[in-house]
C-alpha positions in Angstrom: 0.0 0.0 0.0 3.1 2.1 0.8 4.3 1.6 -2.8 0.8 2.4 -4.3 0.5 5.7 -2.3 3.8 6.4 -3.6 2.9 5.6 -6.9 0.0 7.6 -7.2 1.1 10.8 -5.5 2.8 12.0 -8.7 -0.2 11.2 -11.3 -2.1 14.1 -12.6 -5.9 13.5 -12.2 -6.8 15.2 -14.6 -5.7 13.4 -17.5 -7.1 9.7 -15.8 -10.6 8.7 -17.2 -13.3 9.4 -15.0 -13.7 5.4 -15.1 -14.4 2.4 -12.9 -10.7 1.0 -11.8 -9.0 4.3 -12.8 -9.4 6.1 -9.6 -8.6 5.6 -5.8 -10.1 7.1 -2.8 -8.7 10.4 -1.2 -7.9 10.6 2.0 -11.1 12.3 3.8 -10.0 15.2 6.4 -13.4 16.5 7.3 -16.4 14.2 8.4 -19.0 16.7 8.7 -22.3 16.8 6.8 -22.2 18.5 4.1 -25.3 20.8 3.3 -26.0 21.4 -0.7 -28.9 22.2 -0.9 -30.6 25.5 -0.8 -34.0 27.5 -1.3 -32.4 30.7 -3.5 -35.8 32.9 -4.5 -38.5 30.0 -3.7 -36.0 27.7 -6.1 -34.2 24.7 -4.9 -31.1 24.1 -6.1 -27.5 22.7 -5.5 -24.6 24.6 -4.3 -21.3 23.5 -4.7 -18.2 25.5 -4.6 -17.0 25.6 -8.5 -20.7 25.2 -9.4 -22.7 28.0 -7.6 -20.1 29.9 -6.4 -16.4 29.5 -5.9 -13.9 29.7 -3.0 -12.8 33.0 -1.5 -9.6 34.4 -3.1 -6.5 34.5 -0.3 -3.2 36.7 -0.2 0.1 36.7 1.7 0.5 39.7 3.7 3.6 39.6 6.0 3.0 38.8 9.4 3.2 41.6 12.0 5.7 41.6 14.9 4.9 40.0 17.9 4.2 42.7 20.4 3.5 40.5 23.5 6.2 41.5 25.8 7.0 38.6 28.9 9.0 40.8 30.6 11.3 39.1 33.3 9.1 37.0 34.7 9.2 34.5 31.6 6.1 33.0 29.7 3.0 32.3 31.5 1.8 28.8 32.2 -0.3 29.0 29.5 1.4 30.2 26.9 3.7 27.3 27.5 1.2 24.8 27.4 -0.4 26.2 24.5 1.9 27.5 22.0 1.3 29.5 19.0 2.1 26.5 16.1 2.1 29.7 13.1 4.1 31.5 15.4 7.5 30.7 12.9 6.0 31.8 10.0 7.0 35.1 8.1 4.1 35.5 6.2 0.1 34.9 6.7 -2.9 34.6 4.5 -5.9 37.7 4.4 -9.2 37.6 2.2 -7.9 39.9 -1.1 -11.1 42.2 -0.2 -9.2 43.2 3.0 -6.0 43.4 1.4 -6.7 45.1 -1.6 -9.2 47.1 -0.3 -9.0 50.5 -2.8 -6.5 49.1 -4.4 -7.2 49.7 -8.1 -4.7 49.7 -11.0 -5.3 52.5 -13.7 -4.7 52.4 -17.7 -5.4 55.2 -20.2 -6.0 53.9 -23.6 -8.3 54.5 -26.9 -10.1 53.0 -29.2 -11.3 53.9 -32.9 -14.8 53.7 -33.7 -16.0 53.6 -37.5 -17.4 57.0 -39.1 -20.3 56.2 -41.4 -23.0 58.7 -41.1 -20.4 61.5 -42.9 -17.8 62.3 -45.3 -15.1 64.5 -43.4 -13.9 61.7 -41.7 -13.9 58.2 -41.2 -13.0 57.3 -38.0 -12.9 59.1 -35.1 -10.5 58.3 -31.4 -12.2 58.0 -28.5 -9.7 58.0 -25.2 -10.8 55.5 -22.4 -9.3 54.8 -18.6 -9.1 50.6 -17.8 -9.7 50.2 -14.1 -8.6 46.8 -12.5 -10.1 46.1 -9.1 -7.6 43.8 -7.0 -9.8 42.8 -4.6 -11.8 40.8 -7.0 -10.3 40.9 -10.1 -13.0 43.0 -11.7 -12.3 46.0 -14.0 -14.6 48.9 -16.0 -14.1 51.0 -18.9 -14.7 54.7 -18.5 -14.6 57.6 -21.0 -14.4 61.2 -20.3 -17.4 63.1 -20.9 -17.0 66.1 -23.6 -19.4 68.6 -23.5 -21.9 68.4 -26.6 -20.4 65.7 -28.0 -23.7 63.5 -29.2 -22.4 60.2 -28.2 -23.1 58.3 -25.4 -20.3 58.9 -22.7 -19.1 58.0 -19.5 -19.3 54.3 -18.1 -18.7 52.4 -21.3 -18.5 48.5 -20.0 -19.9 48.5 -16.2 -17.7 46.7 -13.9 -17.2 42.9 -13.8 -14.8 40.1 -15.0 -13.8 40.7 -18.1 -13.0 37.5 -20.1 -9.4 36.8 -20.5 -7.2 36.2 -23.6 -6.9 32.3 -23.4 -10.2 31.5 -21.7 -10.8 31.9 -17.9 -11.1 35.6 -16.7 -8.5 38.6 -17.2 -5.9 38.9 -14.8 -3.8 41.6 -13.9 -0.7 39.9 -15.4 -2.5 40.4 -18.8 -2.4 44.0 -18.5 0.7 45.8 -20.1 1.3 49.1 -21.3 1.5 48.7 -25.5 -0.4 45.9 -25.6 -3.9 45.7 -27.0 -6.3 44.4 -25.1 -9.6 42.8 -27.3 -12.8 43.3 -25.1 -16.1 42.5 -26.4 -15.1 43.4 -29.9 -13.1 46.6 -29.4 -9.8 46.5 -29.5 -8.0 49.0 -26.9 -4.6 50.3 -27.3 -3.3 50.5 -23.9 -1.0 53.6 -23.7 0.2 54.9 -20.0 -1.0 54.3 -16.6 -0.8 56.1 -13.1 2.2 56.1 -11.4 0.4 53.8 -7.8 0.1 50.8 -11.1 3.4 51.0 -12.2 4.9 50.5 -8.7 2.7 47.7 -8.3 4.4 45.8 -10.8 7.9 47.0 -10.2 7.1 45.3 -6.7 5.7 42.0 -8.9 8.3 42.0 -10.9 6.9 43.1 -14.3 7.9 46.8 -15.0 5.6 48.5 -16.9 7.0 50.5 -20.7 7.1 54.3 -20.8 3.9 55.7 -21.8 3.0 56.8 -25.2 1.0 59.9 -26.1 -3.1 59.3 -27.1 -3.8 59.2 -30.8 -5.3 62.3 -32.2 -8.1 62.0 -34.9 -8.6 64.8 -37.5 -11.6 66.7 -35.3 -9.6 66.3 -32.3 -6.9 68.4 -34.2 -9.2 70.7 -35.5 -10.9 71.6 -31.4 -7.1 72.6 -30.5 -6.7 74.9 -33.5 -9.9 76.5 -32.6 -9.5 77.0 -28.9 -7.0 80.0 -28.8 -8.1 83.6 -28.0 -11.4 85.1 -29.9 -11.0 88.2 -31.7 -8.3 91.1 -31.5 -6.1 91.1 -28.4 -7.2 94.2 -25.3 -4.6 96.1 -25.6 -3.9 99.5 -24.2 -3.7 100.9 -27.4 -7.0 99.2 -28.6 -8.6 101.0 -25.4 -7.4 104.3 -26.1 -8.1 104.2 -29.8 -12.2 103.1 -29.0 -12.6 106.4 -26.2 -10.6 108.6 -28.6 -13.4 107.8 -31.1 -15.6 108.1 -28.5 -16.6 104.6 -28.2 -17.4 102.6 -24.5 -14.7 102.6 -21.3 -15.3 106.2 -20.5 -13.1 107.7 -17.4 -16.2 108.0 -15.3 -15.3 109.2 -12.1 -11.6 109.4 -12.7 -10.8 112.6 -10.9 -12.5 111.5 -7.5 -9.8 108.5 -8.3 -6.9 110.2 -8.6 -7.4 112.5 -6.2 -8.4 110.4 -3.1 -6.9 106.9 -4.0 -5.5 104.9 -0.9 -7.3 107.2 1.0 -9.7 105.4 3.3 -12.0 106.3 6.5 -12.2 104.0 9.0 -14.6 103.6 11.5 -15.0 101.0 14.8 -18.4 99.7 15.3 -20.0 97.2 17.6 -23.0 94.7 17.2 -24.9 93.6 19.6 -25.6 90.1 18.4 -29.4 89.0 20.3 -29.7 85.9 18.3 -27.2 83.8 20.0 -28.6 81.9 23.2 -25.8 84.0 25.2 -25.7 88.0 24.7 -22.5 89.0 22.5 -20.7 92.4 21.6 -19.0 92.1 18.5 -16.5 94.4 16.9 -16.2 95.5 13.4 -14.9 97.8 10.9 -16.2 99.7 8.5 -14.1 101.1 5.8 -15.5 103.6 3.4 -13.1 104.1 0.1 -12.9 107.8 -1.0 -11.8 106.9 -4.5 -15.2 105.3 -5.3 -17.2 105.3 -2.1 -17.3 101.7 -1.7 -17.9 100.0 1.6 -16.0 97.1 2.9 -16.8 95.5 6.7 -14.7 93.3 8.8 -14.9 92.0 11.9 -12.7 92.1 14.4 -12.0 88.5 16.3 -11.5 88.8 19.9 -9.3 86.1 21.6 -10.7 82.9 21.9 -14.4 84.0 20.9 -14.9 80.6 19.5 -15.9 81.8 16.0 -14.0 80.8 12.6 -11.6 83.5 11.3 -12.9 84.7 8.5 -13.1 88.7 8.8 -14.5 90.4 5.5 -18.5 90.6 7.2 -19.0 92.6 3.7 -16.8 92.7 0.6 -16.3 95.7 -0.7 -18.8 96.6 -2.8 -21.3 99.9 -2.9 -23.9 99.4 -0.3 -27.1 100.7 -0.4 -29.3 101.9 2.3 -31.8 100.5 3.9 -32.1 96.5 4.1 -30.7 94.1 1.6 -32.9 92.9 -0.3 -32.4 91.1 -3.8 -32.3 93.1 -7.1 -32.7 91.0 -11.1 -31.4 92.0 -14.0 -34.7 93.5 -14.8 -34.5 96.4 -12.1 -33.8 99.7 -12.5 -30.5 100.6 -12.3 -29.9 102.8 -8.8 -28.4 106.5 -8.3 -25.8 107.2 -6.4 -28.3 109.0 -3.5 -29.3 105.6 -2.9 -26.0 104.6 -1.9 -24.4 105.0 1.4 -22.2 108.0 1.4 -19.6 109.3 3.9 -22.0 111.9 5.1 -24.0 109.2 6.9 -21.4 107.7 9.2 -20.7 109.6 12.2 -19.6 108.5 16.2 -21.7 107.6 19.0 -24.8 107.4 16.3 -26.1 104.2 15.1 -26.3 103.5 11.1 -28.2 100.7 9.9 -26.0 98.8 7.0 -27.7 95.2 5.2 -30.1 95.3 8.1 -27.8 95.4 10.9 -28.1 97.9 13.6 -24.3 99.1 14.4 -22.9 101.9 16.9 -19.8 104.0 15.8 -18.0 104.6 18.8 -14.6 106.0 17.0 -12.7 107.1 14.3 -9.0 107.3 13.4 -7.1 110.5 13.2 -7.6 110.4 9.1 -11.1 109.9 9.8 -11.6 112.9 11.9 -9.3 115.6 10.0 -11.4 114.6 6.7 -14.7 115.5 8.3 -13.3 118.6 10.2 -11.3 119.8 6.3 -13.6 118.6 4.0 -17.4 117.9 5.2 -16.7 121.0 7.9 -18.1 118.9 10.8 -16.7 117.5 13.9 -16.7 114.0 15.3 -17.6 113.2 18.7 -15.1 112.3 21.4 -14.8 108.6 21.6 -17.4 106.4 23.1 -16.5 103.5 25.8 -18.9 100.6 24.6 -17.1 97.8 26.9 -19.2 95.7 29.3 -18.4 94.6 32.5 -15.8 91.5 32.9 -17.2 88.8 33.8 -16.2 87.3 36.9 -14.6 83.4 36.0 -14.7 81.2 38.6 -11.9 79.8 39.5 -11.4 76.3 41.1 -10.0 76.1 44.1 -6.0 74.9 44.5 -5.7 71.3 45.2 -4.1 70.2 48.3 -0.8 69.3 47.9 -0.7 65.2 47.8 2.9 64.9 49.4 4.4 63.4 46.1 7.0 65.5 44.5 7.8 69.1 45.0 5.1 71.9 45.6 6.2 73.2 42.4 6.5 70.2 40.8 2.5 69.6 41.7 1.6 73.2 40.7 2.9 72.4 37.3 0.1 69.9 36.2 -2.5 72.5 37.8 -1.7 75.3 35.6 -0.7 73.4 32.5 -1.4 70.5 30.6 1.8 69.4 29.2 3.6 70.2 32.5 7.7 71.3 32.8 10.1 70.5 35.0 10.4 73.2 37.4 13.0 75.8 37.8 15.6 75.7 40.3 16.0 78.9 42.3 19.6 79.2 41.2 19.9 82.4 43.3 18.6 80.3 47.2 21.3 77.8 46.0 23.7 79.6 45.8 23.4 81.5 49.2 22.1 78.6 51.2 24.3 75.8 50.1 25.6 73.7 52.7 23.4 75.7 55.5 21.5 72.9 57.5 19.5 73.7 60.4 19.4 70.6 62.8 16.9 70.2 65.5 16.5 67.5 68.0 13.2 65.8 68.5 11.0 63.5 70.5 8.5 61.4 70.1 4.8 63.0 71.3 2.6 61.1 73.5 4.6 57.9 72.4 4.5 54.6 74.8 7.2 53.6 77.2 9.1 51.8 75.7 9.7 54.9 73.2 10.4 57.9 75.8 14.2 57.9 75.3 14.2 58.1 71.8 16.3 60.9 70.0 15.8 61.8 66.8 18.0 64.7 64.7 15.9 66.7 62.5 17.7 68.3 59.4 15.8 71.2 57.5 18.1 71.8 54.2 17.9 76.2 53.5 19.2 75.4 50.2 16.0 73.5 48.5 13.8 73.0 52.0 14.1 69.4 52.0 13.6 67.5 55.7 15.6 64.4 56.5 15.3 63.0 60.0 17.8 60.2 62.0 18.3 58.8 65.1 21.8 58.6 66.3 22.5 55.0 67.7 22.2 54.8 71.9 23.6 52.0 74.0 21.6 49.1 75.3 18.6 50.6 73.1 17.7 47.1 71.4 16.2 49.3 68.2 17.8 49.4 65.0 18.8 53.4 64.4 20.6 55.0 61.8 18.4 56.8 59.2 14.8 57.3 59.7 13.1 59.6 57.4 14.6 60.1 53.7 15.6 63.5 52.7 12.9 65.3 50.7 10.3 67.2 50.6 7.6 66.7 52.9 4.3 67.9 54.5 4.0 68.9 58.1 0.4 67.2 58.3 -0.3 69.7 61.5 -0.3 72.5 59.1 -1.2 70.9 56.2 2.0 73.0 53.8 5.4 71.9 53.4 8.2 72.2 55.9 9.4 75.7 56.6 12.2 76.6 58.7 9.5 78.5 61.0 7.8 75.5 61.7 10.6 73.8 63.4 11.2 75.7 66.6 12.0 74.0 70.3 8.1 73.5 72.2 6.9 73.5 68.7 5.2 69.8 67.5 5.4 68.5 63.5 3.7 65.7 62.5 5.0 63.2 59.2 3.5 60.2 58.2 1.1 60.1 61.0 4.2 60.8 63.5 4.0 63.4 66.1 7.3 65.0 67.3 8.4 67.5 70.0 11.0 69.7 69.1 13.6 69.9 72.0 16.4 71.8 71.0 18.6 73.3 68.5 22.1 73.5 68.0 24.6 76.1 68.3 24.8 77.3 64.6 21.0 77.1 64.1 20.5 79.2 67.0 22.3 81.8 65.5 20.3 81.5 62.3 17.4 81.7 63.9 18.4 84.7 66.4 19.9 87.1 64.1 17.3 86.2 60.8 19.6 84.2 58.8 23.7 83.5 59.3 26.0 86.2 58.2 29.1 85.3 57.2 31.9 87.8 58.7 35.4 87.6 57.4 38.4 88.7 58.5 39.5 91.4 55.6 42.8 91.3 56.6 43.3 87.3 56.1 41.1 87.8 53.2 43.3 90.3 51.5 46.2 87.9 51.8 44.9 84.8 50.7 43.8 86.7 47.8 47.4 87.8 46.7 49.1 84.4 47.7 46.3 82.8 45.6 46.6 85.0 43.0 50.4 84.5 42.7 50.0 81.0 42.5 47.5 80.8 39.5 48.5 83.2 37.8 52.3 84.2 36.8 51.7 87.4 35.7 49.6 90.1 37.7 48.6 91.4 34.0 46.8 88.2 33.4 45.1 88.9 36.9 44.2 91.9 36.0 42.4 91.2 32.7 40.6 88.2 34.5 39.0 91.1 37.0 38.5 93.5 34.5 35.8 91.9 32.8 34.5 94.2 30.0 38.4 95.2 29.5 38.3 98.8 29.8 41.4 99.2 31.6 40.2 99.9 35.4 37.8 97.5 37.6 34.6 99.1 38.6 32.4 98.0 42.3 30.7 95.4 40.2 33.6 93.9 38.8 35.7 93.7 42.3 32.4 91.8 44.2 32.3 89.4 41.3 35.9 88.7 41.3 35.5 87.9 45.2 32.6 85.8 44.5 34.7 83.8 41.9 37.2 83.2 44.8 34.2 81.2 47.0 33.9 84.3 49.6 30.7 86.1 50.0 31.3 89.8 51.5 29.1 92.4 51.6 29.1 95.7 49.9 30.4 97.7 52.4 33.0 95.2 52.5 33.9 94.7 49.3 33.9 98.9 49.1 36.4 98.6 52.3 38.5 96.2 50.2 38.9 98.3 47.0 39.6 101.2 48.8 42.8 99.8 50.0 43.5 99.0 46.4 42.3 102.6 45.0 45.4 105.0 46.5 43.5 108.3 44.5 40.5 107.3 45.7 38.5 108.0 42.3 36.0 105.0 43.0 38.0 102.5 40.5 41.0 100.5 40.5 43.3 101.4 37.8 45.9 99.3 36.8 49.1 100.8 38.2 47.1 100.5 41.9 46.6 97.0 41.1 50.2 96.2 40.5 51.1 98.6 44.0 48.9 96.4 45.8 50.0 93.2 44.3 53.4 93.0 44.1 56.4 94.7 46.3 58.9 97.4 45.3 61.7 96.8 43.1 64.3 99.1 45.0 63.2 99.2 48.7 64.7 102.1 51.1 64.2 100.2 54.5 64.7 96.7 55.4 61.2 94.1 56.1 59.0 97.1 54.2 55.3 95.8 54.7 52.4 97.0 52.6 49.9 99.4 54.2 47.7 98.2 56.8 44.3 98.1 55.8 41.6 100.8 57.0 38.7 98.8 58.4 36.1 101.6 58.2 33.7 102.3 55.9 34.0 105.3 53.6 30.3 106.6 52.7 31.6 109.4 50.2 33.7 106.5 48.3 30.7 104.2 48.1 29.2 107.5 46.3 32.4 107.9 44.1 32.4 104.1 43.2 28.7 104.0 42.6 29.4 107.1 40.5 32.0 105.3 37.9 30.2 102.1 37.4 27.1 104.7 36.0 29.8 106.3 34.5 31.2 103.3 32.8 27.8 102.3 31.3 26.9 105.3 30.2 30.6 105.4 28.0 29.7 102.4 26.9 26.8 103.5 25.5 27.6 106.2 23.5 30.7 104.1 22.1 27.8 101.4 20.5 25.7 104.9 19.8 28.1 105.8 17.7 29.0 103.1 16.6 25.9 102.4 15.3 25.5 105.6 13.5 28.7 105.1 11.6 28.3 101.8 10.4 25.3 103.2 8.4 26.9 106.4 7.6 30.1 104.3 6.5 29.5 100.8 5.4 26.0 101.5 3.0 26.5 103.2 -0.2 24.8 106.3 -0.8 22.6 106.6 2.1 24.2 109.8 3.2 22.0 110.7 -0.3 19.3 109.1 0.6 19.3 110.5 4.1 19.9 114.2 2.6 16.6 113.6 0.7 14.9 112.4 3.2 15.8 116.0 5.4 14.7 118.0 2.2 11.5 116.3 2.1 11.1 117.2 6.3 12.3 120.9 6.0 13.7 123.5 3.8 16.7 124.1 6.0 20.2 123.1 6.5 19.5 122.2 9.6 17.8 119.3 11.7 16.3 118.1 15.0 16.5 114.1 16.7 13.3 113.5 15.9 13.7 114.1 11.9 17.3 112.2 12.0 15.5 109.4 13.6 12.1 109.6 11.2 14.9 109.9 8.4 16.9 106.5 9.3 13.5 105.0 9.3 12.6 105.9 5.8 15.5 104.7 4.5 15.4 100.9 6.5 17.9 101.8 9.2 16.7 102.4 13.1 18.0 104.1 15.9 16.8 104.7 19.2 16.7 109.1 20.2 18.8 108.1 23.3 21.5 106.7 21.1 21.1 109.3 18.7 21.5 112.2 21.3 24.4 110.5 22.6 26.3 110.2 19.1 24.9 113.7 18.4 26.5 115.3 21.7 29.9 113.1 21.5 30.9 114.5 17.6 29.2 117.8 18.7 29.2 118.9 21.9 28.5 122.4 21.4 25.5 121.6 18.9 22.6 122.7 19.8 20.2 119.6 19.5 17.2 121.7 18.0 19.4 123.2 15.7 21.9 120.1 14.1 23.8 121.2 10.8 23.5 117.1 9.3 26.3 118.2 6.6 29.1 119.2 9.2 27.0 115.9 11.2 27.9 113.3 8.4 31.9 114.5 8.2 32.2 114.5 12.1 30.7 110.5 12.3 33.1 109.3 9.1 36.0 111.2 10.6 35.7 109.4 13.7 34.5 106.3 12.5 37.3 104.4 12.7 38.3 105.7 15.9 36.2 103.6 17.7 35.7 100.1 18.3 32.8 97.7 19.7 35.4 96.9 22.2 38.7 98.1 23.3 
């Protein structure tokens, strides 16, 4: 039987007789009862797949990733006692209506059709698209519809299997562009096709040909001749020949055009809108042209007023008065008193415009000097149309949860993609490393826990609370570290830990824990006493540590004295000095930093040049005496030098700016060709004289692009010029003043 099975597995059935002793049974896999027949439309009849219907068509689609994840705990129990047998497979099977869903391959083609019913041609081209349906392997014929054509257009075979060239049905493999594909008698020529069908058979393996240009019959060829432009071309010469004969396009109106073109008055309005459920005031603009008094309306959106942003209410057009209303061809044509004219706007009146009641409560300035020149009347004053604000309600601040800082909790309140908080950068740097430490007691605790100690540590430097209990002999409890550092709520207040809330008497409570504050040590005492540790140095030691240190880093004291002088203007200012000190980890105070530099400033003009710098630094070459020592250094505070210091760092900035002032003026002066022309023009067109205020310089730098502050102007003015008077500027002897001493300064020297 082995043999036999082996035998027969490579014969073909199809070519064995359907006869008695040719034949063997197959092997049966499904048992079931099968169930042919069927009542279809009151008829019974037999279904049978390749009879009645045939089997649903099936794709390979690649099979998607597994995206279980086991983590590491390993596969569940069941997953290992029922595994997936299709789990090795790299591809899986899909209906082709899910697969292909949309997917439709497109072919332009044409066809000739005989010509019989006249002479001037014989055949005529008709262009077609071929649309193949993948998902059952069903296609159409369409054909562009040309407007009076007299043929029958459109859908020219409906959609279905088409049959295909060597029986059975077409298949998209039949397709190909420059083939000719014979359907029902026509023969289509099968020219180009969309760029989605040509990558699908790049990806099959099949590439398409370049397409081919459509066939063009004589008629076709005759419809492009006849499309180009009718009759002579408008030209501007055609136009002025036809009014010169006094023919149509007459300049009607053409002096109110040219004389008030551009020139528009605009007025603010509001609408009180009572249709909506909820009352609204909404603003609007009404423009009215001069140069052919047309009206245009636009609203005006207010933030987040919830309506789409499209602002022309009315395009501009001439509106008439009264309400709209509709107007035919057939109507008399209207006068111009029928229109709305400028005359009939006018603040704090209402005007009636397309049936909408709106209030003018303003004008512009261009507005008001063209009614007070022209129409002789005034407007009135501006009206204030707002309403009362409306009072939001605001929810209430959540209590903090205890998770996180307050910050940190505040940030998902008031946004909702939250940030990371920002670091006070200015706390941590005056309260690192200060750490107030309290010790504690249980409250109301049992026995057992009365000679408990606990340390409570309250970081300044980010307010962070950390509590331990130092280890005791004979104790039997495990101490060491009992309360992480961070951020936690005292529950008896209900806000986070401040400094105030840990005083000795004073009770806290964490985590349901009640503690008695006992004491404080010695450095915390102070802190709390005098409102916050002041460091206090000795000057004198100071002084020295900063030469010997100084010596050591640096070899040179020039190289010390450019790191101090930080904006390298040749002296160090009060600013300078502190931050200098600050660089070398100590934290004086201004009066102390003043008593510093005034050991260092021997003339005493509030700065430290650089010749007192090297006095201080180093020693003298050529000594008289024997052991010289510097000068000892004067303890008490000076309040005329703190006025004399304060004095030069004002000073400094304010050279400083007039360097970039002028700076600034000669780079446009200097570096931009002809704009001294342009500039000159610019005065002529401002006044008839030689000479020239701040203001025009600065309205004259505007016209021509450039843009300078009057500060900085007045301060280039005054430095060139000191004598000038600023009302009275001669911009000649101006211009040669700023290129002479261009070059004479620097952004920085």
């Amino acid at each position: 039987m082995a043999g036999y099975a082996t035998g027969m597995e490579g014969v073909d059935m199809n070519h064995v007789p359907n006869l008695p002793g040719y034949g063997f049974r197959r092997k049966q896999k499904q048992f079931h009862k099968p169930q042919t027949f069927q009542m279809v439309n009151g008829v019974r009849v037999e279904q049978q797949e390749g009879v009645t219907f045939e089997r649903p068509k099936f794709v390979k689609v690649a099979k998607a990733m597994d995206t279980r994840r086991h983590g590491a705990t390993g596969k569940s129990i069941h997953s290992e006692e029922y595994p997936d047998h299709h789990a090795h497979r790299d591809a899986t099977s899909h209906p082709a209506w899910d697969a292909f869903d949309r997917h439709v391959l497109r072919f332009y083609g044409w066809f000739q059709e005989a010509v019989v019913e006249t002479n001037l041609e014989n055949y005529r081209v008709r262009h077609c698209a071929i649309l193949y349906y993948l998902e059952d392997d069903t296609c159409h014929v369409t054909e562009k519809k040309m407007d009076n054509s007299g043929i029958p257009q459109g859908q020219l075979i409906r959609r279905h299997r088409f049959p295909g060239p060597d029986g059975g049905y077409l298949g998209w493999a039949d397709l190909q562009v420059g083939n000719v594909l014979n359907i029902y008698g026509r023969a289509i020529q099968l020219c180009d096709c969309d760029g989605f069908t040509r990558q699908f058979y790049e990806t099959q393996g099949m590439d398409q040909m370049p397409g081919e240009p459509l066939e063009q019959d004589a008629f076709m060829k005759t419809m492009m001749k006849e499309d180009g432009p009718k009759g002579l071309p408008k030209t501007a010469e055609r136009l002025y020949r036809e009014v010169a004969l006094g023919g149509g396009h007459i300049n009607t109106d053409m002096q109110q055009f040219l004389e008030w073109d551009r020139k528009v008055c605009r007025f603010y309005a509001i609408m009180d809108d009572l249709s909506m459920p909820q009352f609204e005031r909404r603003p609007f603009q009404l423009l009215f042209f001069l140069a052919d008094d047309t009206v245009e309306i636009r609203e005006q959106y207010p933030l987040n007023c919830g309506r789409d942003s499209f602002p022309i209410f009315y395009r501009r057009n001439k509106l008439p008065r009264g309400p709209a209303a509709l107007h035919g061809p057939l109507d008399q044509p209207k006068g111009k008193d029928t229109y709305v004219r400028a005359e009939d706007f006018g603040v704090g009146q209402p005007v009636q415009l397309l049936g909408y009641n709106f209030f003018v409560y303003d004008a512009d300035e261009f507005t008001r000097q063209y009614f007070s020149e022209e129409l002789g009347t005034q407007l009135d004053p501006r009206t204030d149309v707002r309403l009362p604000e409306r009072a939001v309600p605001r929810p209430p601040t959540p209590k903090y949860t205890g998770y996180g800082s307050w910050e940190d909790s505040m940030g998902s309140v008031h946004s909702l993609m939250p940030k990371p908080p920002k670091r006070d950068m200015v706390k941590l740097y005056e309260q690192d490393g200060k750490v107030l430490r309290f010790t504690a007691q249980f409250h109301g605790s049992k026995v057992e826990d009365q000679d408990r100690l606990f340390v409570i540590n309250f970081h300044l430097f980010d307010d962070t609370v950390s509590i331990h209990e130092p280890p005791q002999r004979n104790m039997g409890i495990v101490t060491g570290r009992y309360l992480e550092k961070g951020i936690h709520v005292n529950q008896i207040t209900g806000q986070i830990f401040k400094d105030t809330d840990l005083r000795p008497g004073s009770i806290v409570k964490v985590y349901n824990r009640e503690f008695e504050i006992v004491d404080m040590d010695e450095y915390t005492r102070k802190h709390v006493e005098e409102g916050g540790n002041i460091r206090t140095y000795d000057l004198a030691a100071v002084l020295e540590k900063i030469r010997e240190g100084m010596r050591q880093q640096y070899p040179l004291v020039r190289d010390i004295f450019r790191r101090f002088d930080a904006d390298k203007d040749g002296v160090i200012t009060q600013k300078e000095f502190k931050e200098a000190l600050n660089k070398w980890g100590f934290q004086p105070t201004t009066e102390e930093v003043l008593v510093l530099m005034r050991h260092f400033d021997v003339r005493q003009d509030g700065q430290i040049s650089y010749n007192e710098f090297c006095d201080q630094m180093l020693d003298e070459d050529f000594p008289v005496g024997m052991m010289k020592t510097k000068a000892p250094l004067n303890h008490n505070y000076d309040g005329d030098y703190a006025d004399r210091a304060e004095y030069r760092v004002v000073e400094r900035q304010e050279t400083n700016a007039v360097r970039k002032a002028i700076r600034q003026l000669g780079d446009i002066l200097a570096k931009r060709d002809n704009i001294m022309f342009k500039i000159t023009r610019e005065f002529k067109h401002l006044t008839h004289e030689d000479f020239v205020t701040v203001a025009q310089i600065g309205q004259a730098l505007l016209q021509t692009g450039q843009s300078m502050e009057p500060e900085d102007i007045t301060r280039a003015v005054l430095h060139v010029m000191p004598d000038v008077d600023l009302e009275r500027i001669p911009y000649v002897a101006l211009f040669k003043a700023v290129k002479t001493s261009f070059h004479e300064f620097s952004s920085k020297r």
